[in-house]
Rosetta silent file (secondary structure, phi, psi, omega in degrees, C-alpha in Angstrom):
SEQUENCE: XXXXXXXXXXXXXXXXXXXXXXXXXXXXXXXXXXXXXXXXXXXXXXXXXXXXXXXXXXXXXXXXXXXXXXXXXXXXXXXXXXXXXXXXXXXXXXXXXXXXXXXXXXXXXXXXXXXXXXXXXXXXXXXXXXXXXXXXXXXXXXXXXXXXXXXXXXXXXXXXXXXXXXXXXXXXXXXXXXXXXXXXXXXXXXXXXXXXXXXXXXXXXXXXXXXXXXXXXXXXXXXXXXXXXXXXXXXXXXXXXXXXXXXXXXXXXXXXXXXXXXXXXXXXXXXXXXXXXXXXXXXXXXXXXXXXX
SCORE:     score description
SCORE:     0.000 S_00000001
   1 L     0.000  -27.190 -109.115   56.546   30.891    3.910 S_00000001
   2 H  -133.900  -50.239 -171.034   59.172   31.060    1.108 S_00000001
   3 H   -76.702  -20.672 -173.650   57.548   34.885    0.166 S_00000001
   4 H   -55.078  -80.866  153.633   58.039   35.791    3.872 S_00000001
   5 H    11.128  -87.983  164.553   61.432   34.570    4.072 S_00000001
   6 H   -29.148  -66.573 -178.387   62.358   36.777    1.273 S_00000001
   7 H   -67.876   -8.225  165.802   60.883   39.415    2.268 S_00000001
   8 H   -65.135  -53.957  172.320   62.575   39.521    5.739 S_00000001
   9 H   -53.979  -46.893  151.524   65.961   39.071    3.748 S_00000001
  10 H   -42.205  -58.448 -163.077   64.872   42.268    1.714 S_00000001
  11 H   -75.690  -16.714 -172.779   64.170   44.202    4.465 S_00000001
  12 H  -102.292  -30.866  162.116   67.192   43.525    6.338 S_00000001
  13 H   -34.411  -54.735 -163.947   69.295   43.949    3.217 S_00000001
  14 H   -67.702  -40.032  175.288   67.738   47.544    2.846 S_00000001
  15 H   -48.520  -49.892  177.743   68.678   48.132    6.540 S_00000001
  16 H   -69.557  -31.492  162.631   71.677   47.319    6.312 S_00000001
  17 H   -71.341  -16.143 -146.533   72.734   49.260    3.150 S_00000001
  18 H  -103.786   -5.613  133.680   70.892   51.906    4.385 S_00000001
  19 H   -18.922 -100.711 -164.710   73.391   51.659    7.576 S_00000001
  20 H   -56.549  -38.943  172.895   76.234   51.728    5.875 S_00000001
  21 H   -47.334  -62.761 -172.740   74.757   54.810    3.055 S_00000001
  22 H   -44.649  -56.892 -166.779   74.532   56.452    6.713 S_00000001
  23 H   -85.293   20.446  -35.742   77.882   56.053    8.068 S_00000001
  24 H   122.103  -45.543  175.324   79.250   56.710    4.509 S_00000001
  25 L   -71.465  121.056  179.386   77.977   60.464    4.839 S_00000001
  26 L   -68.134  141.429  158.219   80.754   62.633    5.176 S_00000001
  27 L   -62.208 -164.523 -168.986   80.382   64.948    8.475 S_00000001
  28 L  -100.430  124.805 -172.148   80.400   68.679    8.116 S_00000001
  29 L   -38.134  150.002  164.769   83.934   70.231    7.456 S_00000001
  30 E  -146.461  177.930 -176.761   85.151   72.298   10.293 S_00000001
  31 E  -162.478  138.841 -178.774   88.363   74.347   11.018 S_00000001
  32 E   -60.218  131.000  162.663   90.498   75.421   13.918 S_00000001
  33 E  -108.917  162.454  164.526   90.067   78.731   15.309 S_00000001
  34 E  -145.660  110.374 -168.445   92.394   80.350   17.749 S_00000001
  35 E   -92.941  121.260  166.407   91.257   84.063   18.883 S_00000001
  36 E   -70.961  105.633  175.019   94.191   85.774   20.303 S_00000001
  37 E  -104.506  172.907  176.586   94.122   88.239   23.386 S_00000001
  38 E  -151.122  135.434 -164.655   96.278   90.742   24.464 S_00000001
  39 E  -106.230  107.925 -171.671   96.480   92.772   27.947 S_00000001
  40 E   -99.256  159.691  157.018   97.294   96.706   27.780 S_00000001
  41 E  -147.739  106.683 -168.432   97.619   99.691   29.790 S_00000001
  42 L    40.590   27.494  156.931   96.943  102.525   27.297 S_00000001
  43 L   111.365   19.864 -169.877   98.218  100.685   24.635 S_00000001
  44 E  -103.589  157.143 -170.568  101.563   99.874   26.441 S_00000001
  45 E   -81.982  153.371  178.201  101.741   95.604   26.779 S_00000001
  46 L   -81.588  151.311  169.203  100.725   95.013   30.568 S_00000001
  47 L  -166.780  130.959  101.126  103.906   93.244   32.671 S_00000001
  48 L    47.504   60.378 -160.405  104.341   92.645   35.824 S_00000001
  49 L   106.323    1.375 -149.032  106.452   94.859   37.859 S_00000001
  50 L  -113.494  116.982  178.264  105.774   97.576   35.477 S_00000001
  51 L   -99.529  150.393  179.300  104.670  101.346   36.216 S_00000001
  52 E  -130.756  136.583 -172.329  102.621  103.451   34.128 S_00000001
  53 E  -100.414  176.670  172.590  101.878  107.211   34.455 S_00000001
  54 E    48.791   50.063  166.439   99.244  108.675   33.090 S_00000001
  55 E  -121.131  140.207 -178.138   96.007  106.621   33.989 S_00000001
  56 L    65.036 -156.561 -153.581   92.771  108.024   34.316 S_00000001
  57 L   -80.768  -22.551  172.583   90.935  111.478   34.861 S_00000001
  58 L  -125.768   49.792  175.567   93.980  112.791   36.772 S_00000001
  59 L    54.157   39.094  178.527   96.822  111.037   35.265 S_00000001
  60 E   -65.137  173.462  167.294   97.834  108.711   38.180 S_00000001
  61 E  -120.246  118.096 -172.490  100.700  106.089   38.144 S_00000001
  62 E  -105.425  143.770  159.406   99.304  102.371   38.170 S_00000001
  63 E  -131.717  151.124 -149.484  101.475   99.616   38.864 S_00000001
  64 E   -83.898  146.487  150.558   99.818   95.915   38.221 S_00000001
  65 E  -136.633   -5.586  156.249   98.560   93.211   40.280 S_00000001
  66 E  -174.468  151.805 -160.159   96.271   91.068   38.555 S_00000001
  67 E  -145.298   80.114 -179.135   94.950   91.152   34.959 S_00000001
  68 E  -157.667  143.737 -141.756   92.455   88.650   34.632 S_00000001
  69 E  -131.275  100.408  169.260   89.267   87.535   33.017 S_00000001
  70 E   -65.284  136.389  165.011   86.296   85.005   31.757 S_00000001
  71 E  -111.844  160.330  156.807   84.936   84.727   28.301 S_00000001
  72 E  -140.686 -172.210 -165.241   82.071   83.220   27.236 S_00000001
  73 L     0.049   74.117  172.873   79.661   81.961   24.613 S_00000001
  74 L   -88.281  129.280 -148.824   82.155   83.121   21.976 S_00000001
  75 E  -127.828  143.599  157.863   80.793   83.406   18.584 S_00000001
  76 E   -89.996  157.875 -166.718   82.487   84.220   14.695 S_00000001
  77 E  -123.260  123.426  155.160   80.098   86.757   12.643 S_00000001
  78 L  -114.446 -168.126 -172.244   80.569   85.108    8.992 S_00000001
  79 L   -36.544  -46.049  173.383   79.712   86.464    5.529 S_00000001
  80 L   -44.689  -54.639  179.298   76.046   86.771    5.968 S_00000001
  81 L   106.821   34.959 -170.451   76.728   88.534    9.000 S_00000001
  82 L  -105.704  120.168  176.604   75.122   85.146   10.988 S_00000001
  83 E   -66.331  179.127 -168.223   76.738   84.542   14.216 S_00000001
  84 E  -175.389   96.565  171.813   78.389   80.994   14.557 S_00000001
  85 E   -54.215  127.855 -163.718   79.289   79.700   17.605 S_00000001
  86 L   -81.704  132.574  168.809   82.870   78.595   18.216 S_00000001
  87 E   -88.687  112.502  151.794   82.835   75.248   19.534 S_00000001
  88 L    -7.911  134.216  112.007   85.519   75.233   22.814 S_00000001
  89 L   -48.223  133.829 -177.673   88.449   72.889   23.210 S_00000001
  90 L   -95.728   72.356 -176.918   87.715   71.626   26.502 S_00000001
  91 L   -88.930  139.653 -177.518   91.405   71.925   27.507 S_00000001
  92 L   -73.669  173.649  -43.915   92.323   72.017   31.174 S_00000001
  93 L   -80.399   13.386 -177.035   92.716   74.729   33.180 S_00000001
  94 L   -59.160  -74.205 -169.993   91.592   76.856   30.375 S_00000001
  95 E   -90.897  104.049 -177.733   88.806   76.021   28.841 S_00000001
  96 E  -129.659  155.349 -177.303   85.454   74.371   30.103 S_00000001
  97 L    34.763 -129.314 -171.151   82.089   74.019   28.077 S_00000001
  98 L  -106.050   57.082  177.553   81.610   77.439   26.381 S_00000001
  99 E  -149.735  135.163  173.070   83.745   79.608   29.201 S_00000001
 100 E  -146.221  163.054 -129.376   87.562   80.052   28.661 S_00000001
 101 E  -134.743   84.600  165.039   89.705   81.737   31.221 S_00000001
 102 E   -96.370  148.772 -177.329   92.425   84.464   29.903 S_00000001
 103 E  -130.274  159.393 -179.247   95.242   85.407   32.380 S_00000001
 104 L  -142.436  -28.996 -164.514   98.255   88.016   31.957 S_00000001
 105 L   -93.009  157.351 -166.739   99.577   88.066   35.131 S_00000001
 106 L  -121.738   33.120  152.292  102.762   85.311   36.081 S_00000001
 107 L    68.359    6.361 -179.732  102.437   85.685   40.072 S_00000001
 108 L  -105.169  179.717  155.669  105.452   87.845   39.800 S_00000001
 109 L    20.730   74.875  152.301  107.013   91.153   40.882 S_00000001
 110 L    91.553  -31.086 -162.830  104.110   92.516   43.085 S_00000001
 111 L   -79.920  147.475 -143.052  101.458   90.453   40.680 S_00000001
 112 L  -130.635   35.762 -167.421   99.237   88.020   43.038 S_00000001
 113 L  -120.020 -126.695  179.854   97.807   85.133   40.789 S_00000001
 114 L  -135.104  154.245  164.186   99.952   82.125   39.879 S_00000001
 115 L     6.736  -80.017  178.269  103.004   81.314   37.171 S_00000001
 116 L   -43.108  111.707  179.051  100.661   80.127   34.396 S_00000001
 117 L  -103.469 -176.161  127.242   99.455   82.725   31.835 S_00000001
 118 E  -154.084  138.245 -152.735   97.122   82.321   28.809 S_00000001
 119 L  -120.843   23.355 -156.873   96.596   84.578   26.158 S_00000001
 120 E  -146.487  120.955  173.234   94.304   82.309   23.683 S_00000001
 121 E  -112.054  103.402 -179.459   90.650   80.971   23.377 S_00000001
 122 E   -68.359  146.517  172.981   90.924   77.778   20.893 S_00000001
 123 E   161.438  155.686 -167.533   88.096   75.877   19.389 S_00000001
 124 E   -90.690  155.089  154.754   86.558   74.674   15.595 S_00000001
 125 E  -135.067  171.153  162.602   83.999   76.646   14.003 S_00000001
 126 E   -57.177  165.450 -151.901   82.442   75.051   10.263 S_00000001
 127 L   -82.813  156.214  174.534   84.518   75.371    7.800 S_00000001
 128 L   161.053 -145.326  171.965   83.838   78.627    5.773 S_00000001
 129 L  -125.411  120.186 -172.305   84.721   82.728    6.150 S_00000001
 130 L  -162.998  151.967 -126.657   84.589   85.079    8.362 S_00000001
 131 L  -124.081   36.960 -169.978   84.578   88.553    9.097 S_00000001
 132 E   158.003  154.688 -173.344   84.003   89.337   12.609 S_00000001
 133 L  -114.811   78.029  169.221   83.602   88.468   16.672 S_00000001
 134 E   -62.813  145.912  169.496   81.012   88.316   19.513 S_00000001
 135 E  -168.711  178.681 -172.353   81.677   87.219   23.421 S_00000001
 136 E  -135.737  101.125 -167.401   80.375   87.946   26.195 S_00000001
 137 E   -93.214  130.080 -133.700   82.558   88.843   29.095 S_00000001
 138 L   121.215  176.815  179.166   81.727   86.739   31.794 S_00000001
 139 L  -116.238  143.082  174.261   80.483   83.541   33.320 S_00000001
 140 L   -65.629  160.141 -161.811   76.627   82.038   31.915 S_00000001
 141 L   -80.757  -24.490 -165.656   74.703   82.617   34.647 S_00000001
 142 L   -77.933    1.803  167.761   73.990   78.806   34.640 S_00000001
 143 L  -115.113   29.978 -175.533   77.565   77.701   35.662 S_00000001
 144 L  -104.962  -23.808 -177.212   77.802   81.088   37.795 S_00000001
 145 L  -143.149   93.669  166.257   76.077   79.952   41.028 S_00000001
 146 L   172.534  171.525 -158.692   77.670   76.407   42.540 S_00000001
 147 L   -49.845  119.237  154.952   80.512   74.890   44.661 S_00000001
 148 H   -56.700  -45.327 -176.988   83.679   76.144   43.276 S_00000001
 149 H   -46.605   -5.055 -165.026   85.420   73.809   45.349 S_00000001
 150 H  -134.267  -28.996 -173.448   83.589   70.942   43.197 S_00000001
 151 L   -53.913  163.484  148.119   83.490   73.176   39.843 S_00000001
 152 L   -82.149  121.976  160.861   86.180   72.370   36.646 S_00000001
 153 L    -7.410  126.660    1.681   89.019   74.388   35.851 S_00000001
 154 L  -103.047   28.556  178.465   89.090   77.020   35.255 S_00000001
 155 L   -93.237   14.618  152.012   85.650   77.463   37.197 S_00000001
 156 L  -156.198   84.207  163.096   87.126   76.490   40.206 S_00000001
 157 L  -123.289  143.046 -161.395   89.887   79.164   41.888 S_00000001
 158 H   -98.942  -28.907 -173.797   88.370   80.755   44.474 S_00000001
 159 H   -67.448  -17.532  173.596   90.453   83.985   44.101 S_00000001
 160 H  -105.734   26.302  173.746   87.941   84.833   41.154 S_00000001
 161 E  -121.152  137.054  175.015   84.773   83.920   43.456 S_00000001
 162 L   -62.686 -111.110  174.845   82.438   86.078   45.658 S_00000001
 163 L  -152.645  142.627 -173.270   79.819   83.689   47.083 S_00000001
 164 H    -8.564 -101.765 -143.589   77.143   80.591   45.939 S_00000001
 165 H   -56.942   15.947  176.475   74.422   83.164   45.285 S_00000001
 166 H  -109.648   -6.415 -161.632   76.475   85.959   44.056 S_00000001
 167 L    94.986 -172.488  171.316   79.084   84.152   41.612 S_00000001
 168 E   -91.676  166.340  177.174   81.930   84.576   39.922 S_00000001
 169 L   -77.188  103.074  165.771   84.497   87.610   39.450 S_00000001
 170 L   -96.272   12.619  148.462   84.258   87.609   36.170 S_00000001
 171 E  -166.413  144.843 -149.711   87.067   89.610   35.732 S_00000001
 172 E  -109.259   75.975  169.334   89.540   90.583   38.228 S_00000001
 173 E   -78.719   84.416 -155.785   91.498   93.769   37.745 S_00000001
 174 E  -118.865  136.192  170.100   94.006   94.955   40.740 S_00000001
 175 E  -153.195  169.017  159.306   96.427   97.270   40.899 S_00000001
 176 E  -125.033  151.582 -149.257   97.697  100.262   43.359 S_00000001
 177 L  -106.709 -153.387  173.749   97.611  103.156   42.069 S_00000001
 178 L   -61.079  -49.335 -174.559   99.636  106.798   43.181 S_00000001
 179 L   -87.031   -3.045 -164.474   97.282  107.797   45.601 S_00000001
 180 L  -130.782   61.125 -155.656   95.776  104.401   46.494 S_00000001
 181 L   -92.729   16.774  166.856   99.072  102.418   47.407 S_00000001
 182 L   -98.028   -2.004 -155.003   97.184   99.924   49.231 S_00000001
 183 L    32.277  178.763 -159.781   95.511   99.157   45.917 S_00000001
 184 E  -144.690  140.843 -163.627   92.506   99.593   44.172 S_00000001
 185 E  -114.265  149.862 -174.286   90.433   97.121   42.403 S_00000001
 186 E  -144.768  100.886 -173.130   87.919   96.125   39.485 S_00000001
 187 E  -126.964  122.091  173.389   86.278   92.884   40.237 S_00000001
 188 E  -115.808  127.533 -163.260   83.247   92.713   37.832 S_00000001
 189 L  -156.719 -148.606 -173.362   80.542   89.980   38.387 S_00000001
 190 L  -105.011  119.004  178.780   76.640   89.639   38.993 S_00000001
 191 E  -132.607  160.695  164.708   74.820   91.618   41.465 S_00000001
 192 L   112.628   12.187 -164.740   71.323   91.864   42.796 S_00000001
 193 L   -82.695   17.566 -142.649   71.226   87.727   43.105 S_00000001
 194 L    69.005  -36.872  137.071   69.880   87.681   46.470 S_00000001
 195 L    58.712  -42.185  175.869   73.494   87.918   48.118 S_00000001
 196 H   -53.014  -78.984  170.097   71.989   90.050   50.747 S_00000001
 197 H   -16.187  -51.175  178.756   69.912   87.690   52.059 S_00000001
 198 H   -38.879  -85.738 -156.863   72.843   85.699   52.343 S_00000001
 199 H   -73.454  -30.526 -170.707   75.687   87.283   53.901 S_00000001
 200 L   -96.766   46.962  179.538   73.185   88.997   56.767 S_00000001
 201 L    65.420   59.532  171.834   71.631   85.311   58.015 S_00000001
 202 L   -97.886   11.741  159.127   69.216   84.646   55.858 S_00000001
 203 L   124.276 -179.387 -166.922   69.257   80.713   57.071 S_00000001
 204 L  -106.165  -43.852  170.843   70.574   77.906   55.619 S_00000001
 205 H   -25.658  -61.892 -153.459   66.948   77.503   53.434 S_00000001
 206 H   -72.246  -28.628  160.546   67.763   80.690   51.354 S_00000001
 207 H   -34.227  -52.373  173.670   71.676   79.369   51.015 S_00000001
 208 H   -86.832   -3.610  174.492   70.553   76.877   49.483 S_00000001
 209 L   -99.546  137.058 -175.635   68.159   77.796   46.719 S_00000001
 210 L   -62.141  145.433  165.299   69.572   78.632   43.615 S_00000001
 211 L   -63.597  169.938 -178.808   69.092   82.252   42.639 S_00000001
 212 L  -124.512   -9.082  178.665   66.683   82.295   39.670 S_00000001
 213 L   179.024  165.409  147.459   67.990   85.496   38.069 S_00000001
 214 L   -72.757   87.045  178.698   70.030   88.664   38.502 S_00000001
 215 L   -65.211    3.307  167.761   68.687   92.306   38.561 S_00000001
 216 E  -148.319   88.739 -179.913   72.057   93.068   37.695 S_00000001
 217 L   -54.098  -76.482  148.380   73.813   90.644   35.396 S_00000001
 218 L    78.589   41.159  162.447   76.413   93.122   34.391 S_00000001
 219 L   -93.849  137.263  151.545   77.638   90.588   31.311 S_00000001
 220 E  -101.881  140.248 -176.502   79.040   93.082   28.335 S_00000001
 221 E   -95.631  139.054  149.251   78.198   91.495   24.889 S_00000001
 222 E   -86.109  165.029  154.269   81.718   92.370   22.688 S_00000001
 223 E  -156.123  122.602  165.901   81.213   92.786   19.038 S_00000001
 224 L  -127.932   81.175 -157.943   84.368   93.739   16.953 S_00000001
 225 L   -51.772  -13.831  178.496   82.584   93.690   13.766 S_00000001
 226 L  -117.526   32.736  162.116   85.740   93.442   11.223 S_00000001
 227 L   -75.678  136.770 -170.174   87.595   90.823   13.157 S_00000001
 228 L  -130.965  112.940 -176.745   89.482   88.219   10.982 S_00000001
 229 L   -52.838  -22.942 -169.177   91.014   85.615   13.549 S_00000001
 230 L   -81.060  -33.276 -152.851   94.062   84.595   11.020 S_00000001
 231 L  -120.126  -33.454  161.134   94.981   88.091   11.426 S_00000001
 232 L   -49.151  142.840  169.858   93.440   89.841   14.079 S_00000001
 233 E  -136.949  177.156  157.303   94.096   89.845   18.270 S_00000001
 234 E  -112.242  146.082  169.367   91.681   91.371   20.754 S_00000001
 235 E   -94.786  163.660  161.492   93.186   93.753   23.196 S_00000001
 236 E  -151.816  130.342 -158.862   91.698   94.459   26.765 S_00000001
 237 E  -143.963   92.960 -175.351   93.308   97.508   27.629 S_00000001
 238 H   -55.040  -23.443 -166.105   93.198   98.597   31.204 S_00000001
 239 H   -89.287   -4.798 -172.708   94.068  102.287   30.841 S_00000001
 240 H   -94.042  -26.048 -174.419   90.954  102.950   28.326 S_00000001
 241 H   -57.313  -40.899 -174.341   88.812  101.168   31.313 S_00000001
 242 L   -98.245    5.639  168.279   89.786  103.532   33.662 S_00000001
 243 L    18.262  -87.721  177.584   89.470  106.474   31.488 S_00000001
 244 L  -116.670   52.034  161.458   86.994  108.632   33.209 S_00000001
 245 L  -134.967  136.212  173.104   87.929  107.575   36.606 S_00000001
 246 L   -69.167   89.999 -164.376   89.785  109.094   39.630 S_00000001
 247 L   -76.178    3.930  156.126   91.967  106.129   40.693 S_00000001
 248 L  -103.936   36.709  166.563   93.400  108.069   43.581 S_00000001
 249 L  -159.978  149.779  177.544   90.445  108.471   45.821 S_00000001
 250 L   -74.733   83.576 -163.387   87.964  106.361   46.718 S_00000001
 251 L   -73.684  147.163 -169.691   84.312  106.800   47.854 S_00000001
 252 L   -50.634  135.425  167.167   84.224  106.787   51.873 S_00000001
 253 L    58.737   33.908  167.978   82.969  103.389   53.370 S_00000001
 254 L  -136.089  170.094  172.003   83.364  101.437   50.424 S_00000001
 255 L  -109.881 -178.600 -159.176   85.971   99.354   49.328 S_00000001
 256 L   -67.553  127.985 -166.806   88.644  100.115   47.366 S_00000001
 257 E    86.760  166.451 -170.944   87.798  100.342   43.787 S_00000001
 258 E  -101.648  115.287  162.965   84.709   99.286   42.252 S_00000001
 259 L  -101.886   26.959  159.405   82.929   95.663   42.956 S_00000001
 260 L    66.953   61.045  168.655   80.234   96.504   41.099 S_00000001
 261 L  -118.262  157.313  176.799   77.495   97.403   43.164 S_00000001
 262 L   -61.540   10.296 -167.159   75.037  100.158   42.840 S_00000001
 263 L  -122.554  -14.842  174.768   75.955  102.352   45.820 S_00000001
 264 L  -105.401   99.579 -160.253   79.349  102.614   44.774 S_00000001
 265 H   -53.405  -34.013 -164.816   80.371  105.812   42.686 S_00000001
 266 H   -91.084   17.258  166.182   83.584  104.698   41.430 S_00000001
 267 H   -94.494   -9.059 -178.327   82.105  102.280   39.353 S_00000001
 268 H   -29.524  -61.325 -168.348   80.494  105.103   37.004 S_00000001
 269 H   -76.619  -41.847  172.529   83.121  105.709   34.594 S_00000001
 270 H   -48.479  -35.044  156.019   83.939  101.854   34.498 S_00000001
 271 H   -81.755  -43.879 -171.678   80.484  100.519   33.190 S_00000001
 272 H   -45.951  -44.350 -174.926   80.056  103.328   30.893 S_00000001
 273 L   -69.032  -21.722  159.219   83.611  101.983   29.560 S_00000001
 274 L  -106.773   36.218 -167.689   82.279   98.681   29.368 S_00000001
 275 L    63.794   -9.732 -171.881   78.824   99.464   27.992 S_00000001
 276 L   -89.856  158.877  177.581   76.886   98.255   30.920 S_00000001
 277 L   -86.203  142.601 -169.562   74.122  100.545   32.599 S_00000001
 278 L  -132.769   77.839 -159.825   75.113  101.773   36.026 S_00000001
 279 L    87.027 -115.184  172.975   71.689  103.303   37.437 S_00000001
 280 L  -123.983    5.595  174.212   70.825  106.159   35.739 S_00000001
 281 L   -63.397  147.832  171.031   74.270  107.043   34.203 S_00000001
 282 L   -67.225  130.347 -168.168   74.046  107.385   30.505 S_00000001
 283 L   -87.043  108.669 -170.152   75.297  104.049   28.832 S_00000001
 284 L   -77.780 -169.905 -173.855   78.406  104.319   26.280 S_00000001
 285 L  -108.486  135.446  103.091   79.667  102.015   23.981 S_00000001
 286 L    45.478   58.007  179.696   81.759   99.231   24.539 S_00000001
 287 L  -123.485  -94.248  -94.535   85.914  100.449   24.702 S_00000001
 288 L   -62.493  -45.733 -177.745   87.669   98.458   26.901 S_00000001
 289 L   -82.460   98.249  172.763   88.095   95.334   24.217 S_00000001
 290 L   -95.871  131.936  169.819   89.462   96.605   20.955 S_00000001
 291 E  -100.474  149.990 -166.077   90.821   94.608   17.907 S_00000001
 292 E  -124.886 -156.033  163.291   94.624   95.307   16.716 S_00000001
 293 L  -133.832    0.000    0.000   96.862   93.864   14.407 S_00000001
């Protein structure tokens, strides 16, 4: 009885140091990042109220009316050249999970969102070095299809939502231009979800089942391989978006501007500028989102 005894009192001894050994291990350093954006029109800062000549293939004059955007699963490239995910603050209305929310426009002088800007996606990565950025502009498809009205900030304003199965805008670009003074638009989001089905009666059954995938996701992965966050900003620069496009005309019996469906010409130059495939158009690299200093 006496060796038992003991040996309980051993065993719980060893537990307990080995308890304490445990919580005794330091976790693993980390460090604040804060990635910096910035909102353009051909390298001029976007405001509010503001005209600009000389956008697109025939030099129009854009004036602004909303400049706004989702990021997601945002990742640092460190020394290795090993991505590293940033873990999110989950700060309200910014930030939720791995999706953060930048805005430029203040709801003023002609612009149609609200007060509140933000120009910053915050969040730790481990502690260490690092040379470079990945994101994904966009919403994950798995927070992409459900109630907004029930979603978290900043996953639930309805001015950057379609419908259930089609999603969110994930980024909402409005302006009127010379020739389009009624404005013209860039709402880029997920198409091809069933949506159809949808909006022409397909029942309350097909409402209600979750899409299972997208034939046209229409996320662009960024990569701005020599970004260094202490020094670094990213631009999104509306006037390189619109490039190669004629922002005073329109194609007939669509609406104005491109919502990124496949029947609609005037999204051509506008995926190419954001890398995504648009049909059978040839697919370009990646310009609207630039790093400055």
């Amino acid at each position: 009885m006496k060796l038992h005894t003991t040996l309980i009192v051993s065993l719980t001894s060893l537990c307990v140091l080995n308890a304490c050994a445990a919580r005794q291990q330091p976790e693993a350093e980390t460090q604040a990042v804060k990635i910096r954006f910035n909102a353009a029109v051909n390298g001029a800062p976007f405001v509010c109220g503001k005209t600009y000549p000389g956008v697109g293939a025939k030099a129009s004059t854009l004036t602004p009316r909303d400049f706004r955007f989702y990021v997601s699963h945002v990742s640092l490239i460190d020394t290795q050249g090993h991505k590293v995910p940033v873990r999110l603050n989950q700060e309200t209305p910014w930030q939720h999970q791995n999706v953060a929310l930048l805005d430029f426009e203040n709801g003023s002088a002609g612009c149609e969102g609200n007060l509140e800007t933000n120009d910053v996606v915050t969040g730790t990565v481990p502690a260490g070095q690092y040379k470079g950025l990945r994101f994904e502009l966009g919403v994950p498809f798995e927070l992409n299809h459900q109630d907004v009205n029930r979603a978290s900030s900043p996953l639930n304003l309805t001015s950057l939502f379609w419908i259930w199965r089609v999603g969110y805008k994930f980024a909402r670009l409005d302006f009127a231009s010379s020739g389009q003074p009624q404005g013209y638009t860039v709402h880029l989001g997920s198409t091809g979800c069933g949506e159809s089905a949808m909006m022409h009666g397909g029942g309350d059954s097909i409402a209600r089942k979750a899409p299972i995938s997208c034939s046209e996701p229409n996320r662009p992965d960024v990569f701005l391989k020599d970004f260094d966050p202490n020094t670094h900003h990213v631009t999104a620069d509306l006037g390189v978006l619109l490039a190669e496009s004629d922002i005073d005309l329109n194609q007939p019996e669509t609406p104005a501007g491109c919502m990124s469906t496949l029947d609609d010409s005037d999204c051509v130059g506008i995926f190419k500028q954001l890398g995504l495939p648009f049909g059978k158009a040839p697919v370009g690299p990646q310009r609207f989102f630039r790093q400055d200093l």
